[in-house]
C-alpha positions as CSV (number, residue, x, y, z in Angstrom):
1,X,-7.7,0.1,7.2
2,X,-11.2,1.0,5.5
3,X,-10.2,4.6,4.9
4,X,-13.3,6.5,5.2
5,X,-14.0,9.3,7.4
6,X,-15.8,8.7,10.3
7,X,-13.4,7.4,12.7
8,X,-9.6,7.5,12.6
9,X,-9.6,5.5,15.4
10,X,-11.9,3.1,13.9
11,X,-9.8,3.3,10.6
12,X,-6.4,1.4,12.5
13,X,-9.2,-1.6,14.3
14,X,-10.6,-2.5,10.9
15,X,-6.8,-2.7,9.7
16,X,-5.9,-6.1,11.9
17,X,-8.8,-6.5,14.8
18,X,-9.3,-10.2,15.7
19,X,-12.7,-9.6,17.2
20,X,-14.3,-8.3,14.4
21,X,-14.9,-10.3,10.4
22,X,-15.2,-7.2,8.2
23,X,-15.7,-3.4,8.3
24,X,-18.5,-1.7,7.4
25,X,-19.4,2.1,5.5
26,X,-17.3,5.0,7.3
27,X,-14.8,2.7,8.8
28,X,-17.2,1.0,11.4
29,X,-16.4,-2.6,12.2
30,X,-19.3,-5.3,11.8
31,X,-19.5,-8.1,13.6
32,X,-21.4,-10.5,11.9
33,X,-20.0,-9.9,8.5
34,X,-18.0,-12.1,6.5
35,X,-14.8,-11.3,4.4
36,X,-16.2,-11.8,0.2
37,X,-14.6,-15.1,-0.9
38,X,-14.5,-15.5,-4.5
39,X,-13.1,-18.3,-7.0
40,X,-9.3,-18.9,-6.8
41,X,-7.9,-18.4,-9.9
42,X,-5.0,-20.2,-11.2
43,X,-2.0,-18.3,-12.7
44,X,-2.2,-18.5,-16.6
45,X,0.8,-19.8,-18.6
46,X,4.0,-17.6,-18.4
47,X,2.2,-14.8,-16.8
48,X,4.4,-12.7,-15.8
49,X,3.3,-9.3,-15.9
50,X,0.1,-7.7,-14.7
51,X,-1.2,-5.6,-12.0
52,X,-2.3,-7.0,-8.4
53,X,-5.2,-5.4,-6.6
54,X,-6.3,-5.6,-3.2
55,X,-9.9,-5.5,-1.5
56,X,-10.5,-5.5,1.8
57,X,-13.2,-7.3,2.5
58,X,-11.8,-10.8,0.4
59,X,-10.0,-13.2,0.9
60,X,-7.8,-13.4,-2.1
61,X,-5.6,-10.8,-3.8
62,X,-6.4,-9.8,-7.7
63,X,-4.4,-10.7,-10.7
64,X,-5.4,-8.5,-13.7
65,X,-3.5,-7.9,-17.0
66,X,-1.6,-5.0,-17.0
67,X,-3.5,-3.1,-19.7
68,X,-7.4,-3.5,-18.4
69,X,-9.3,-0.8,-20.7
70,X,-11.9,-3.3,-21.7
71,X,-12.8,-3.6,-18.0
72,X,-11.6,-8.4,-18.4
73,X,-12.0,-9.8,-15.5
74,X,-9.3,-11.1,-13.3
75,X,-6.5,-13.8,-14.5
76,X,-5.3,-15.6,-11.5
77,X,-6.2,-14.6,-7.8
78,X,-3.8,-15.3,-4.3
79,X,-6.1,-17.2,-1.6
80,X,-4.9,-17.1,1.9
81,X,-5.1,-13.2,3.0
82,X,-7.6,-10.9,5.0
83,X,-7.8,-7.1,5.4
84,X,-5.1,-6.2,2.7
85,X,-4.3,-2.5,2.8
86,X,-1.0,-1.7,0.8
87,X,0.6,-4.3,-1.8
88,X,4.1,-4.1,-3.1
89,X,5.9,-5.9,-5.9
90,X,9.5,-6.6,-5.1
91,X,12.9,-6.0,-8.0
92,X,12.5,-9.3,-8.7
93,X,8.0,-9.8,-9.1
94,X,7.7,-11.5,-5.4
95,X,4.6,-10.0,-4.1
96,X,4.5,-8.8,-0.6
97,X,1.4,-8.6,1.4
98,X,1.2,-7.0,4.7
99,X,-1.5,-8.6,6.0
100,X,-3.5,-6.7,7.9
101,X,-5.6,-9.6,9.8
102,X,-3.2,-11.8,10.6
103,X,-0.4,-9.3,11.4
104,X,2.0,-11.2,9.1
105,X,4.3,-9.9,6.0
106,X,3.5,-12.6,3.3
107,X,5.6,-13.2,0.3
108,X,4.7,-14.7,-2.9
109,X,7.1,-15.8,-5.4
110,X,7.2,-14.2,-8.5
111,X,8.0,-13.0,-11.5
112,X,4.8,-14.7,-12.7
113,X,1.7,-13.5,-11.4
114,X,-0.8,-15.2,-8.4
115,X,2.8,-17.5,-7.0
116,X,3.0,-19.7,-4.4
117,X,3.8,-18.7,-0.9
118,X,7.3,-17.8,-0.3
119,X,7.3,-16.4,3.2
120,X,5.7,-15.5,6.2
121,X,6.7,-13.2,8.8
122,X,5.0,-12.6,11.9
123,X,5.1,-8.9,13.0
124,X,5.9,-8.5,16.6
125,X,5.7,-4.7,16.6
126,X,1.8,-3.3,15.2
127,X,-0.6,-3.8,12.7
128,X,0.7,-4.2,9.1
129,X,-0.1,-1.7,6.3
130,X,1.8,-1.3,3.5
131,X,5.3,-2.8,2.8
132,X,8.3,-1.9,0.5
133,X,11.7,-4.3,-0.4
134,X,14.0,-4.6,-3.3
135,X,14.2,-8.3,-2.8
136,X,11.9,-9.8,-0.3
137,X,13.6,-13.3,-0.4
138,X,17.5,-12.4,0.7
139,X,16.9,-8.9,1.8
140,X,15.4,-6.1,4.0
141,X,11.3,-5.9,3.7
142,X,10.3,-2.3,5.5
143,X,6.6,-2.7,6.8
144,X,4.5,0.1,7.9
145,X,2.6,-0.8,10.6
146,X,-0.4,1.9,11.0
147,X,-0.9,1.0,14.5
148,X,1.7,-0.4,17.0
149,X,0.4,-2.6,20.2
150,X,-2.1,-5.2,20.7
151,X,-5.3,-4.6,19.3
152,X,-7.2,-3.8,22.0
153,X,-5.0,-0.9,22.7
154,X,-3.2,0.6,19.9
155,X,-0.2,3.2,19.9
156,X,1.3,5.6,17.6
157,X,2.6,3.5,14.3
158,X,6.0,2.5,13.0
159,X,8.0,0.8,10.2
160,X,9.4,-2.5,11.3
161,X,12.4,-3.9,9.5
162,X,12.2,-7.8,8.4
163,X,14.1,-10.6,6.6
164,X,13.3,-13.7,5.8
165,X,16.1,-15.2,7.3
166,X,15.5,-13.5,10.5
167,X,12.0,-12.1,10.5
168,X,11.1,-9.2,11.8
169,X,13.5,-7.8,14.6
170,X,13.7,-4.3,14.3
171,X,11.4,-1.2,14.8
172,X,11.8,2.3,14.0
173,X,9.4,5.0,15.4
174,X,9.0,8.8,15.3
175,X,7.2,11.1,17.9
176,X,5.8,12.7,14.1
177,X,4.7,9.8,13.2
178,X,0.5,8.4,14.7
179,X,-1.0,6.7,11.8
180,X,1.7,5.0,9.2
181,X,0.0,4.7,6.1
182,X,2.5,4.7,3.5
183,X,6.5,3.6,3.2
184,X,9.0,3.6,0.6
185,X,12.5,2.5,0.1
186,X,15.1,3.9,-2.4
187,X,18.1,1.7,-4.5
188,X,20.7,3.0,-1.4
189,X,18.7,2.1,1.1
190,X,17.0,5.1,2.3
191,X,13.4,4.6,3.8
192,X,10.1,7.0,4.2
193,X,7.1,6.6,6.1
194,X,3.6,8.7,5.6
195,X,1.9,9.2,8.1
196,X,-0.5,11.7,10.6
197,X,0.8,13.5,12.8
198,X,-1.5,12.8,15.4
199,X,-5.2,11.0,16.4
200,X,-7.0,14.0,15.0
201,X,-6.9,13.0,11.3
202,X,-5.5,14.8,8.4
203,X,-1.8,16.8,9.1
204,X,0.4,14.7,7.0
205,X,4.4,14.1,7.9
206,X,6.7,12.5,6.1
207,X,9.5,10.8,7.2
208,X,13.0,10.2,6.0
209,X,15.4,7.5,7.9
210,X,18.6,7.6,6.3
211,X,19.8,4.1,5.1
212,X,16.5,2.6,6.9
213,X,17.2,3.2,10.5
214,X,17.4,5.7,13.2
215,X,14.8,7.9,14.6
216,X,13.8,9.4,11.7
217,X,13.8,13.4,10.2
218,X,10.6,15.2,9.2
219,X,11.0,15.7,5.6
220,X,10.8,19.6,5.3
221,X,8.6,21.5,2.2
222,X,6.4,18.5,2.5
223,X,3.5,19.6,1.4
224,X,0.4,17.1,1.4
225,X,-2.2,17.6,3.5
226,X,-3.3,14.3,4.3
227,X,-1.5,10.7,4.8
228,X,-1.8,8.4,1.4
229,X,0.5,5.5,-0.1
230,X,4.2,5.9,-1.5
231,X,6.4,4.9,-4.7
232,X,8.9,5.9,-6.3
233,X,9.3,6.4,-10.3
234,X,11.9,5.7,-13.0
235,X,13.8,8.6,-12.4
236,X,13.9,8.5,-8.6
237,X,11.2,10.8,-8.0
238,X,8.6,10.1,-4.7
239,X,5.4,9.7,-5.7
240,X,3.1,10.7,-2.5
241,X,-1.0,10.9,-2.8
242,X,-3.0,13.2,-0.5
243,X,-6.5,11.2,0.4
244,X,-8.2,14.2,1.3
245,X,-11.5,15.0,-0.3
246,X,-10.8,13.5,-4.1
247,X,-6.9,13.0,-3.4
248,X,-4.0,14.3,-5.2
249,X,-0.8,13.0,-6.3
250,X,2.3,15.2,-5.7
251,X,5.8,14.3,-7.0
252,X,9.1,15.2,-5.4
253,X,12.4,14.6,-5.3
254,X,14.9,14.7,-2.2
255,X,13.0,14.3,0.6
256,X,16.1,13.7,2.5
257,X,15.0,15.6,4.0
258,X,14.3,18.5,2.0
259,X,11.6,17.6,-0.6
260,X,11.7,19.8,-4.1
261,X,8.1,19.9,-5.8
262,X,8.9,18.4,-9.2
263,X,5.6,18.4,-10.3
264,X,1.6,18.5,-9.1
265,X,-0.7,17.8,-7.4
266,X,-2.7,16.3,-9.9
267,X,-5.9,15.6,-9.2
268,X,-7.1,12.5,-9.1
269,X,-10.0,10.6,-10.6
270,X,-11.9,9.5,-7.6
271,X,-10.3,9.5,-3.4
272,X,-7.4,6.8,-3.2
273,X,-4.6,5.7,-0.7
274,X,-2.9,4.0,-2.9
275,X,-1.1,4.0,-6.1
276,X,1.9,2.9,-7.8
277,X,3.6,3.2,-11.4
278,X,4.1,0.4,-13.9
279,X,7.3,-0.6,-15.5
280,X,8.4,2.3,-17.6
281,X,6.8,4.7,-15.4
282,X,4.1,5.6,-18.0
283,X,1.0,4.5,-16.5
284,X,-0.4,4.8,-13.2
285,X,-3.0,3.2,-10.9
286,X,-5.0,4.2,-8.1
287,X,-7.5,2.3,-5.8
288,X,-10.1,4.1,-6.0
289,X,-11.9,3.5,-2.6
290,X,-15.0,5.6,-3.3
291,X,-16.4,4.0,-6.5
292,X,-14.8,0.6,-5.3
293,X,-12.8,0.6,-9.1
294,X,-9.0,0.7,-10.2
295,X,-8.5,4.3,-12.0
296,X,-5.5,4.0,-14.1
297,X,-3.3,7.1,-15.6
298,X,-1.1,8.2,-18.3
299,X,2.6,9.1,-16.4
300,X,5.2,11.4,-16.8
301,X,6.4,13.4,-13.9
302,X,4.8,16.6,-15.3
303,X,1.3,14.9,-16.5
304,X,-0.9,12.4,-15.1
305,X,-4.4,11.9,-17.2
306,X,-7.0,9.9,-16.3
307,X,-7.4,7.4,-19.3
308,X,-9.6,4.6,-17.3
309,X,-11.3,2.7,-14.8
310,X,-12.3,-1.5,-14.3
311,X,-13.6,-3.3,-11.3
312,X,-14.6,-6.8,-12.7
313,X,-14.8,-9.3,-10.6
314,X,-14.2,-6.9,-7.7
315,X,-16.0,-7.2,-4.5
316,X,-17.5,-3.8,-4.7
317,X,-19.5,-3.6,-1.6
318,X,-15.8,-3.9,0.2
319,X,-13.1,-1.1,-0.3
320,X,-10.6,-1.5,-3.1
321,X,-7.1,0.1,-1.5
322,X,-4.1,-2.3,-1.8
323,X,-2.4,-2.1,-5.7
324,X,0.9,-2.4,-7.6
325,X,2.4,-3.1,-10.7
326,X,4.7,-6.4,-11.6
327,X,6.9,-5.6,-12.9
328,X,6.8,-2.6,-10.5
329,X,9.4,0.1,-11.5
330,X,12.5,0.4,-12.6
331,X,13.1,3.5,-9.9
């Protein structure tokens, strides 16, 4: 999902097409490009905090310390994945990748960062984009799939439901819902997809399924503009960015379905789809797709100030949009 402007269409083939090796400016797909395929990394000793960050064009996902103001280079890096759009850290610091290439939900065993391969899940149901689970080992994994479909021929998005046990054997879809971008799950279970509305671009809905199932209820006083990625904070709040132009960050609570405005939007430091708070819910980071760098924020649910930016070791002729905390938080 190379989000850049010039083709929604083109946005969902770049996520997971087969036929193509890498995506080029404005969301066009290049044939004869290879994914960026760095040096793998090995976990340092009794790492077991930092801050994992996707690019799209490599092969391996990011480990950074946590706290990056000196702009270090990586720690550790996790070989083995291609076109990563959202990231997710689970309750318990397995990382969850939903692959966008090979259409799988990969786990890697945590706490400590850049684990071993825990899991992988082939999704039967569309093109993987972003992912959300309390504990991706023994429980439920909710995948947003941005497209459903084969390749060739995509249709309207959907969250697909998955297990390790079991794998992936349920999907739940919305007429609202084209594009899924974005999902989130709360402590009882409750689920939320961003997404358009439609093939025409911006027009955001968001989605509520009570405990993770049904068809779904728009989420009403929604007010973001454009799709964008998901989390939720310490106090239970829904964290939601709106890519359009530079992106915002709005933060609600509810949403089930009736969102309340707790604070925002806040603009943010450069465009991003993605971000996610830390621990204590006092930092936050974006992927900044635009200057291809990870912009990271004081938190509170009434203030988010830009404090920073790194991109060492980055691929930054790629996009940078997949990101999240581990620890992630507490929610």
């Amino acid at each position: 999902m190379r989000i850049l402007r010039l083709s929604r269409y083109a946005i969902g083939l770049c996520a997971a097409a087969s036929m193509f090796s890498a995506c080029g400016g404005n969301g066009v797909a290049l044939r004869n490009s290879q994914p960026m395929m760095p040096q793998v990394l090995p976990a340092p000793q009794a790492a077991t905090s930092g801050l994992y960050v996707g690019d799209f064009d490599a092969t391996t996902i990011y480990g950074y310390r946590a706290r990056n103001p000196r702009n270090k280079p990586p720690v550790c890096t996790v070989p083995g994945v291609s076109y990563v759009n959202g990231l997710a850290v689970d309750g318990k610091g397995d990382l969850i990748d939903p692959d966008g290439g090979t259409r799988k939900v990969i786990v890697f065993k945590g706490p400590e960062m850049c684990g071993a391969t825990l899991a992988s899940l082939s999704d039967p149901y569309g093109m993987p984009s972003d992912a959300a689970s309390a504990d991706a080992a023994s429980g439920a994994i909710v995948v947003g799939n941005i497209f459903d479909g084969p390749t060739s021929h995509p249709t309207a998005g959907s969250i697909s439901i998955c297990t390790v046990a079991v794998g992936c054997v349920q999907n739940l879809t919305n007429p609202h819902m084209y594009e899924v971008v974005g999902v989130a799950l709360a402590r009882n279970g409750d689920c939320w997809a961003d997404a358009s509305a439609t093939s025409s671009g911006a027009n955001a809905h968001l989605i509520y399924f009570k405990s993770c199932s049904g068809s779904g209820q728009v989420a009403k006083h929604f007010l973001n503009k454009d799709y964008g990625g998901l989390d939720i904070d310490g106090n239970g709040n829904l964290l939601s960015i709106d890519y359009s132009q530079r992106s915002k960050l709005y933060v609600y609570h509810g949403c089930n379905p009736r969102c309340s405005l707790v604070a925002g939007p806040f603009r943010l430091h450069g465009p991003s789809v993605y971000g996610k708070v830390d621990q204590d819910s006092t930092h936050f980071a974006a992927a900044d797709v635009t200057h291809e760098q990870v912009d990271v924020y004081s938190y509170s649910r009434t203030s988010v100030r830009y404090q920073y930016s790194f991109w060492n070791g980055l691929n930054r002729s790629g996009a940078i949009e997949g990101i999240a905390y581990n620890p992630r938080s507490k929610e």
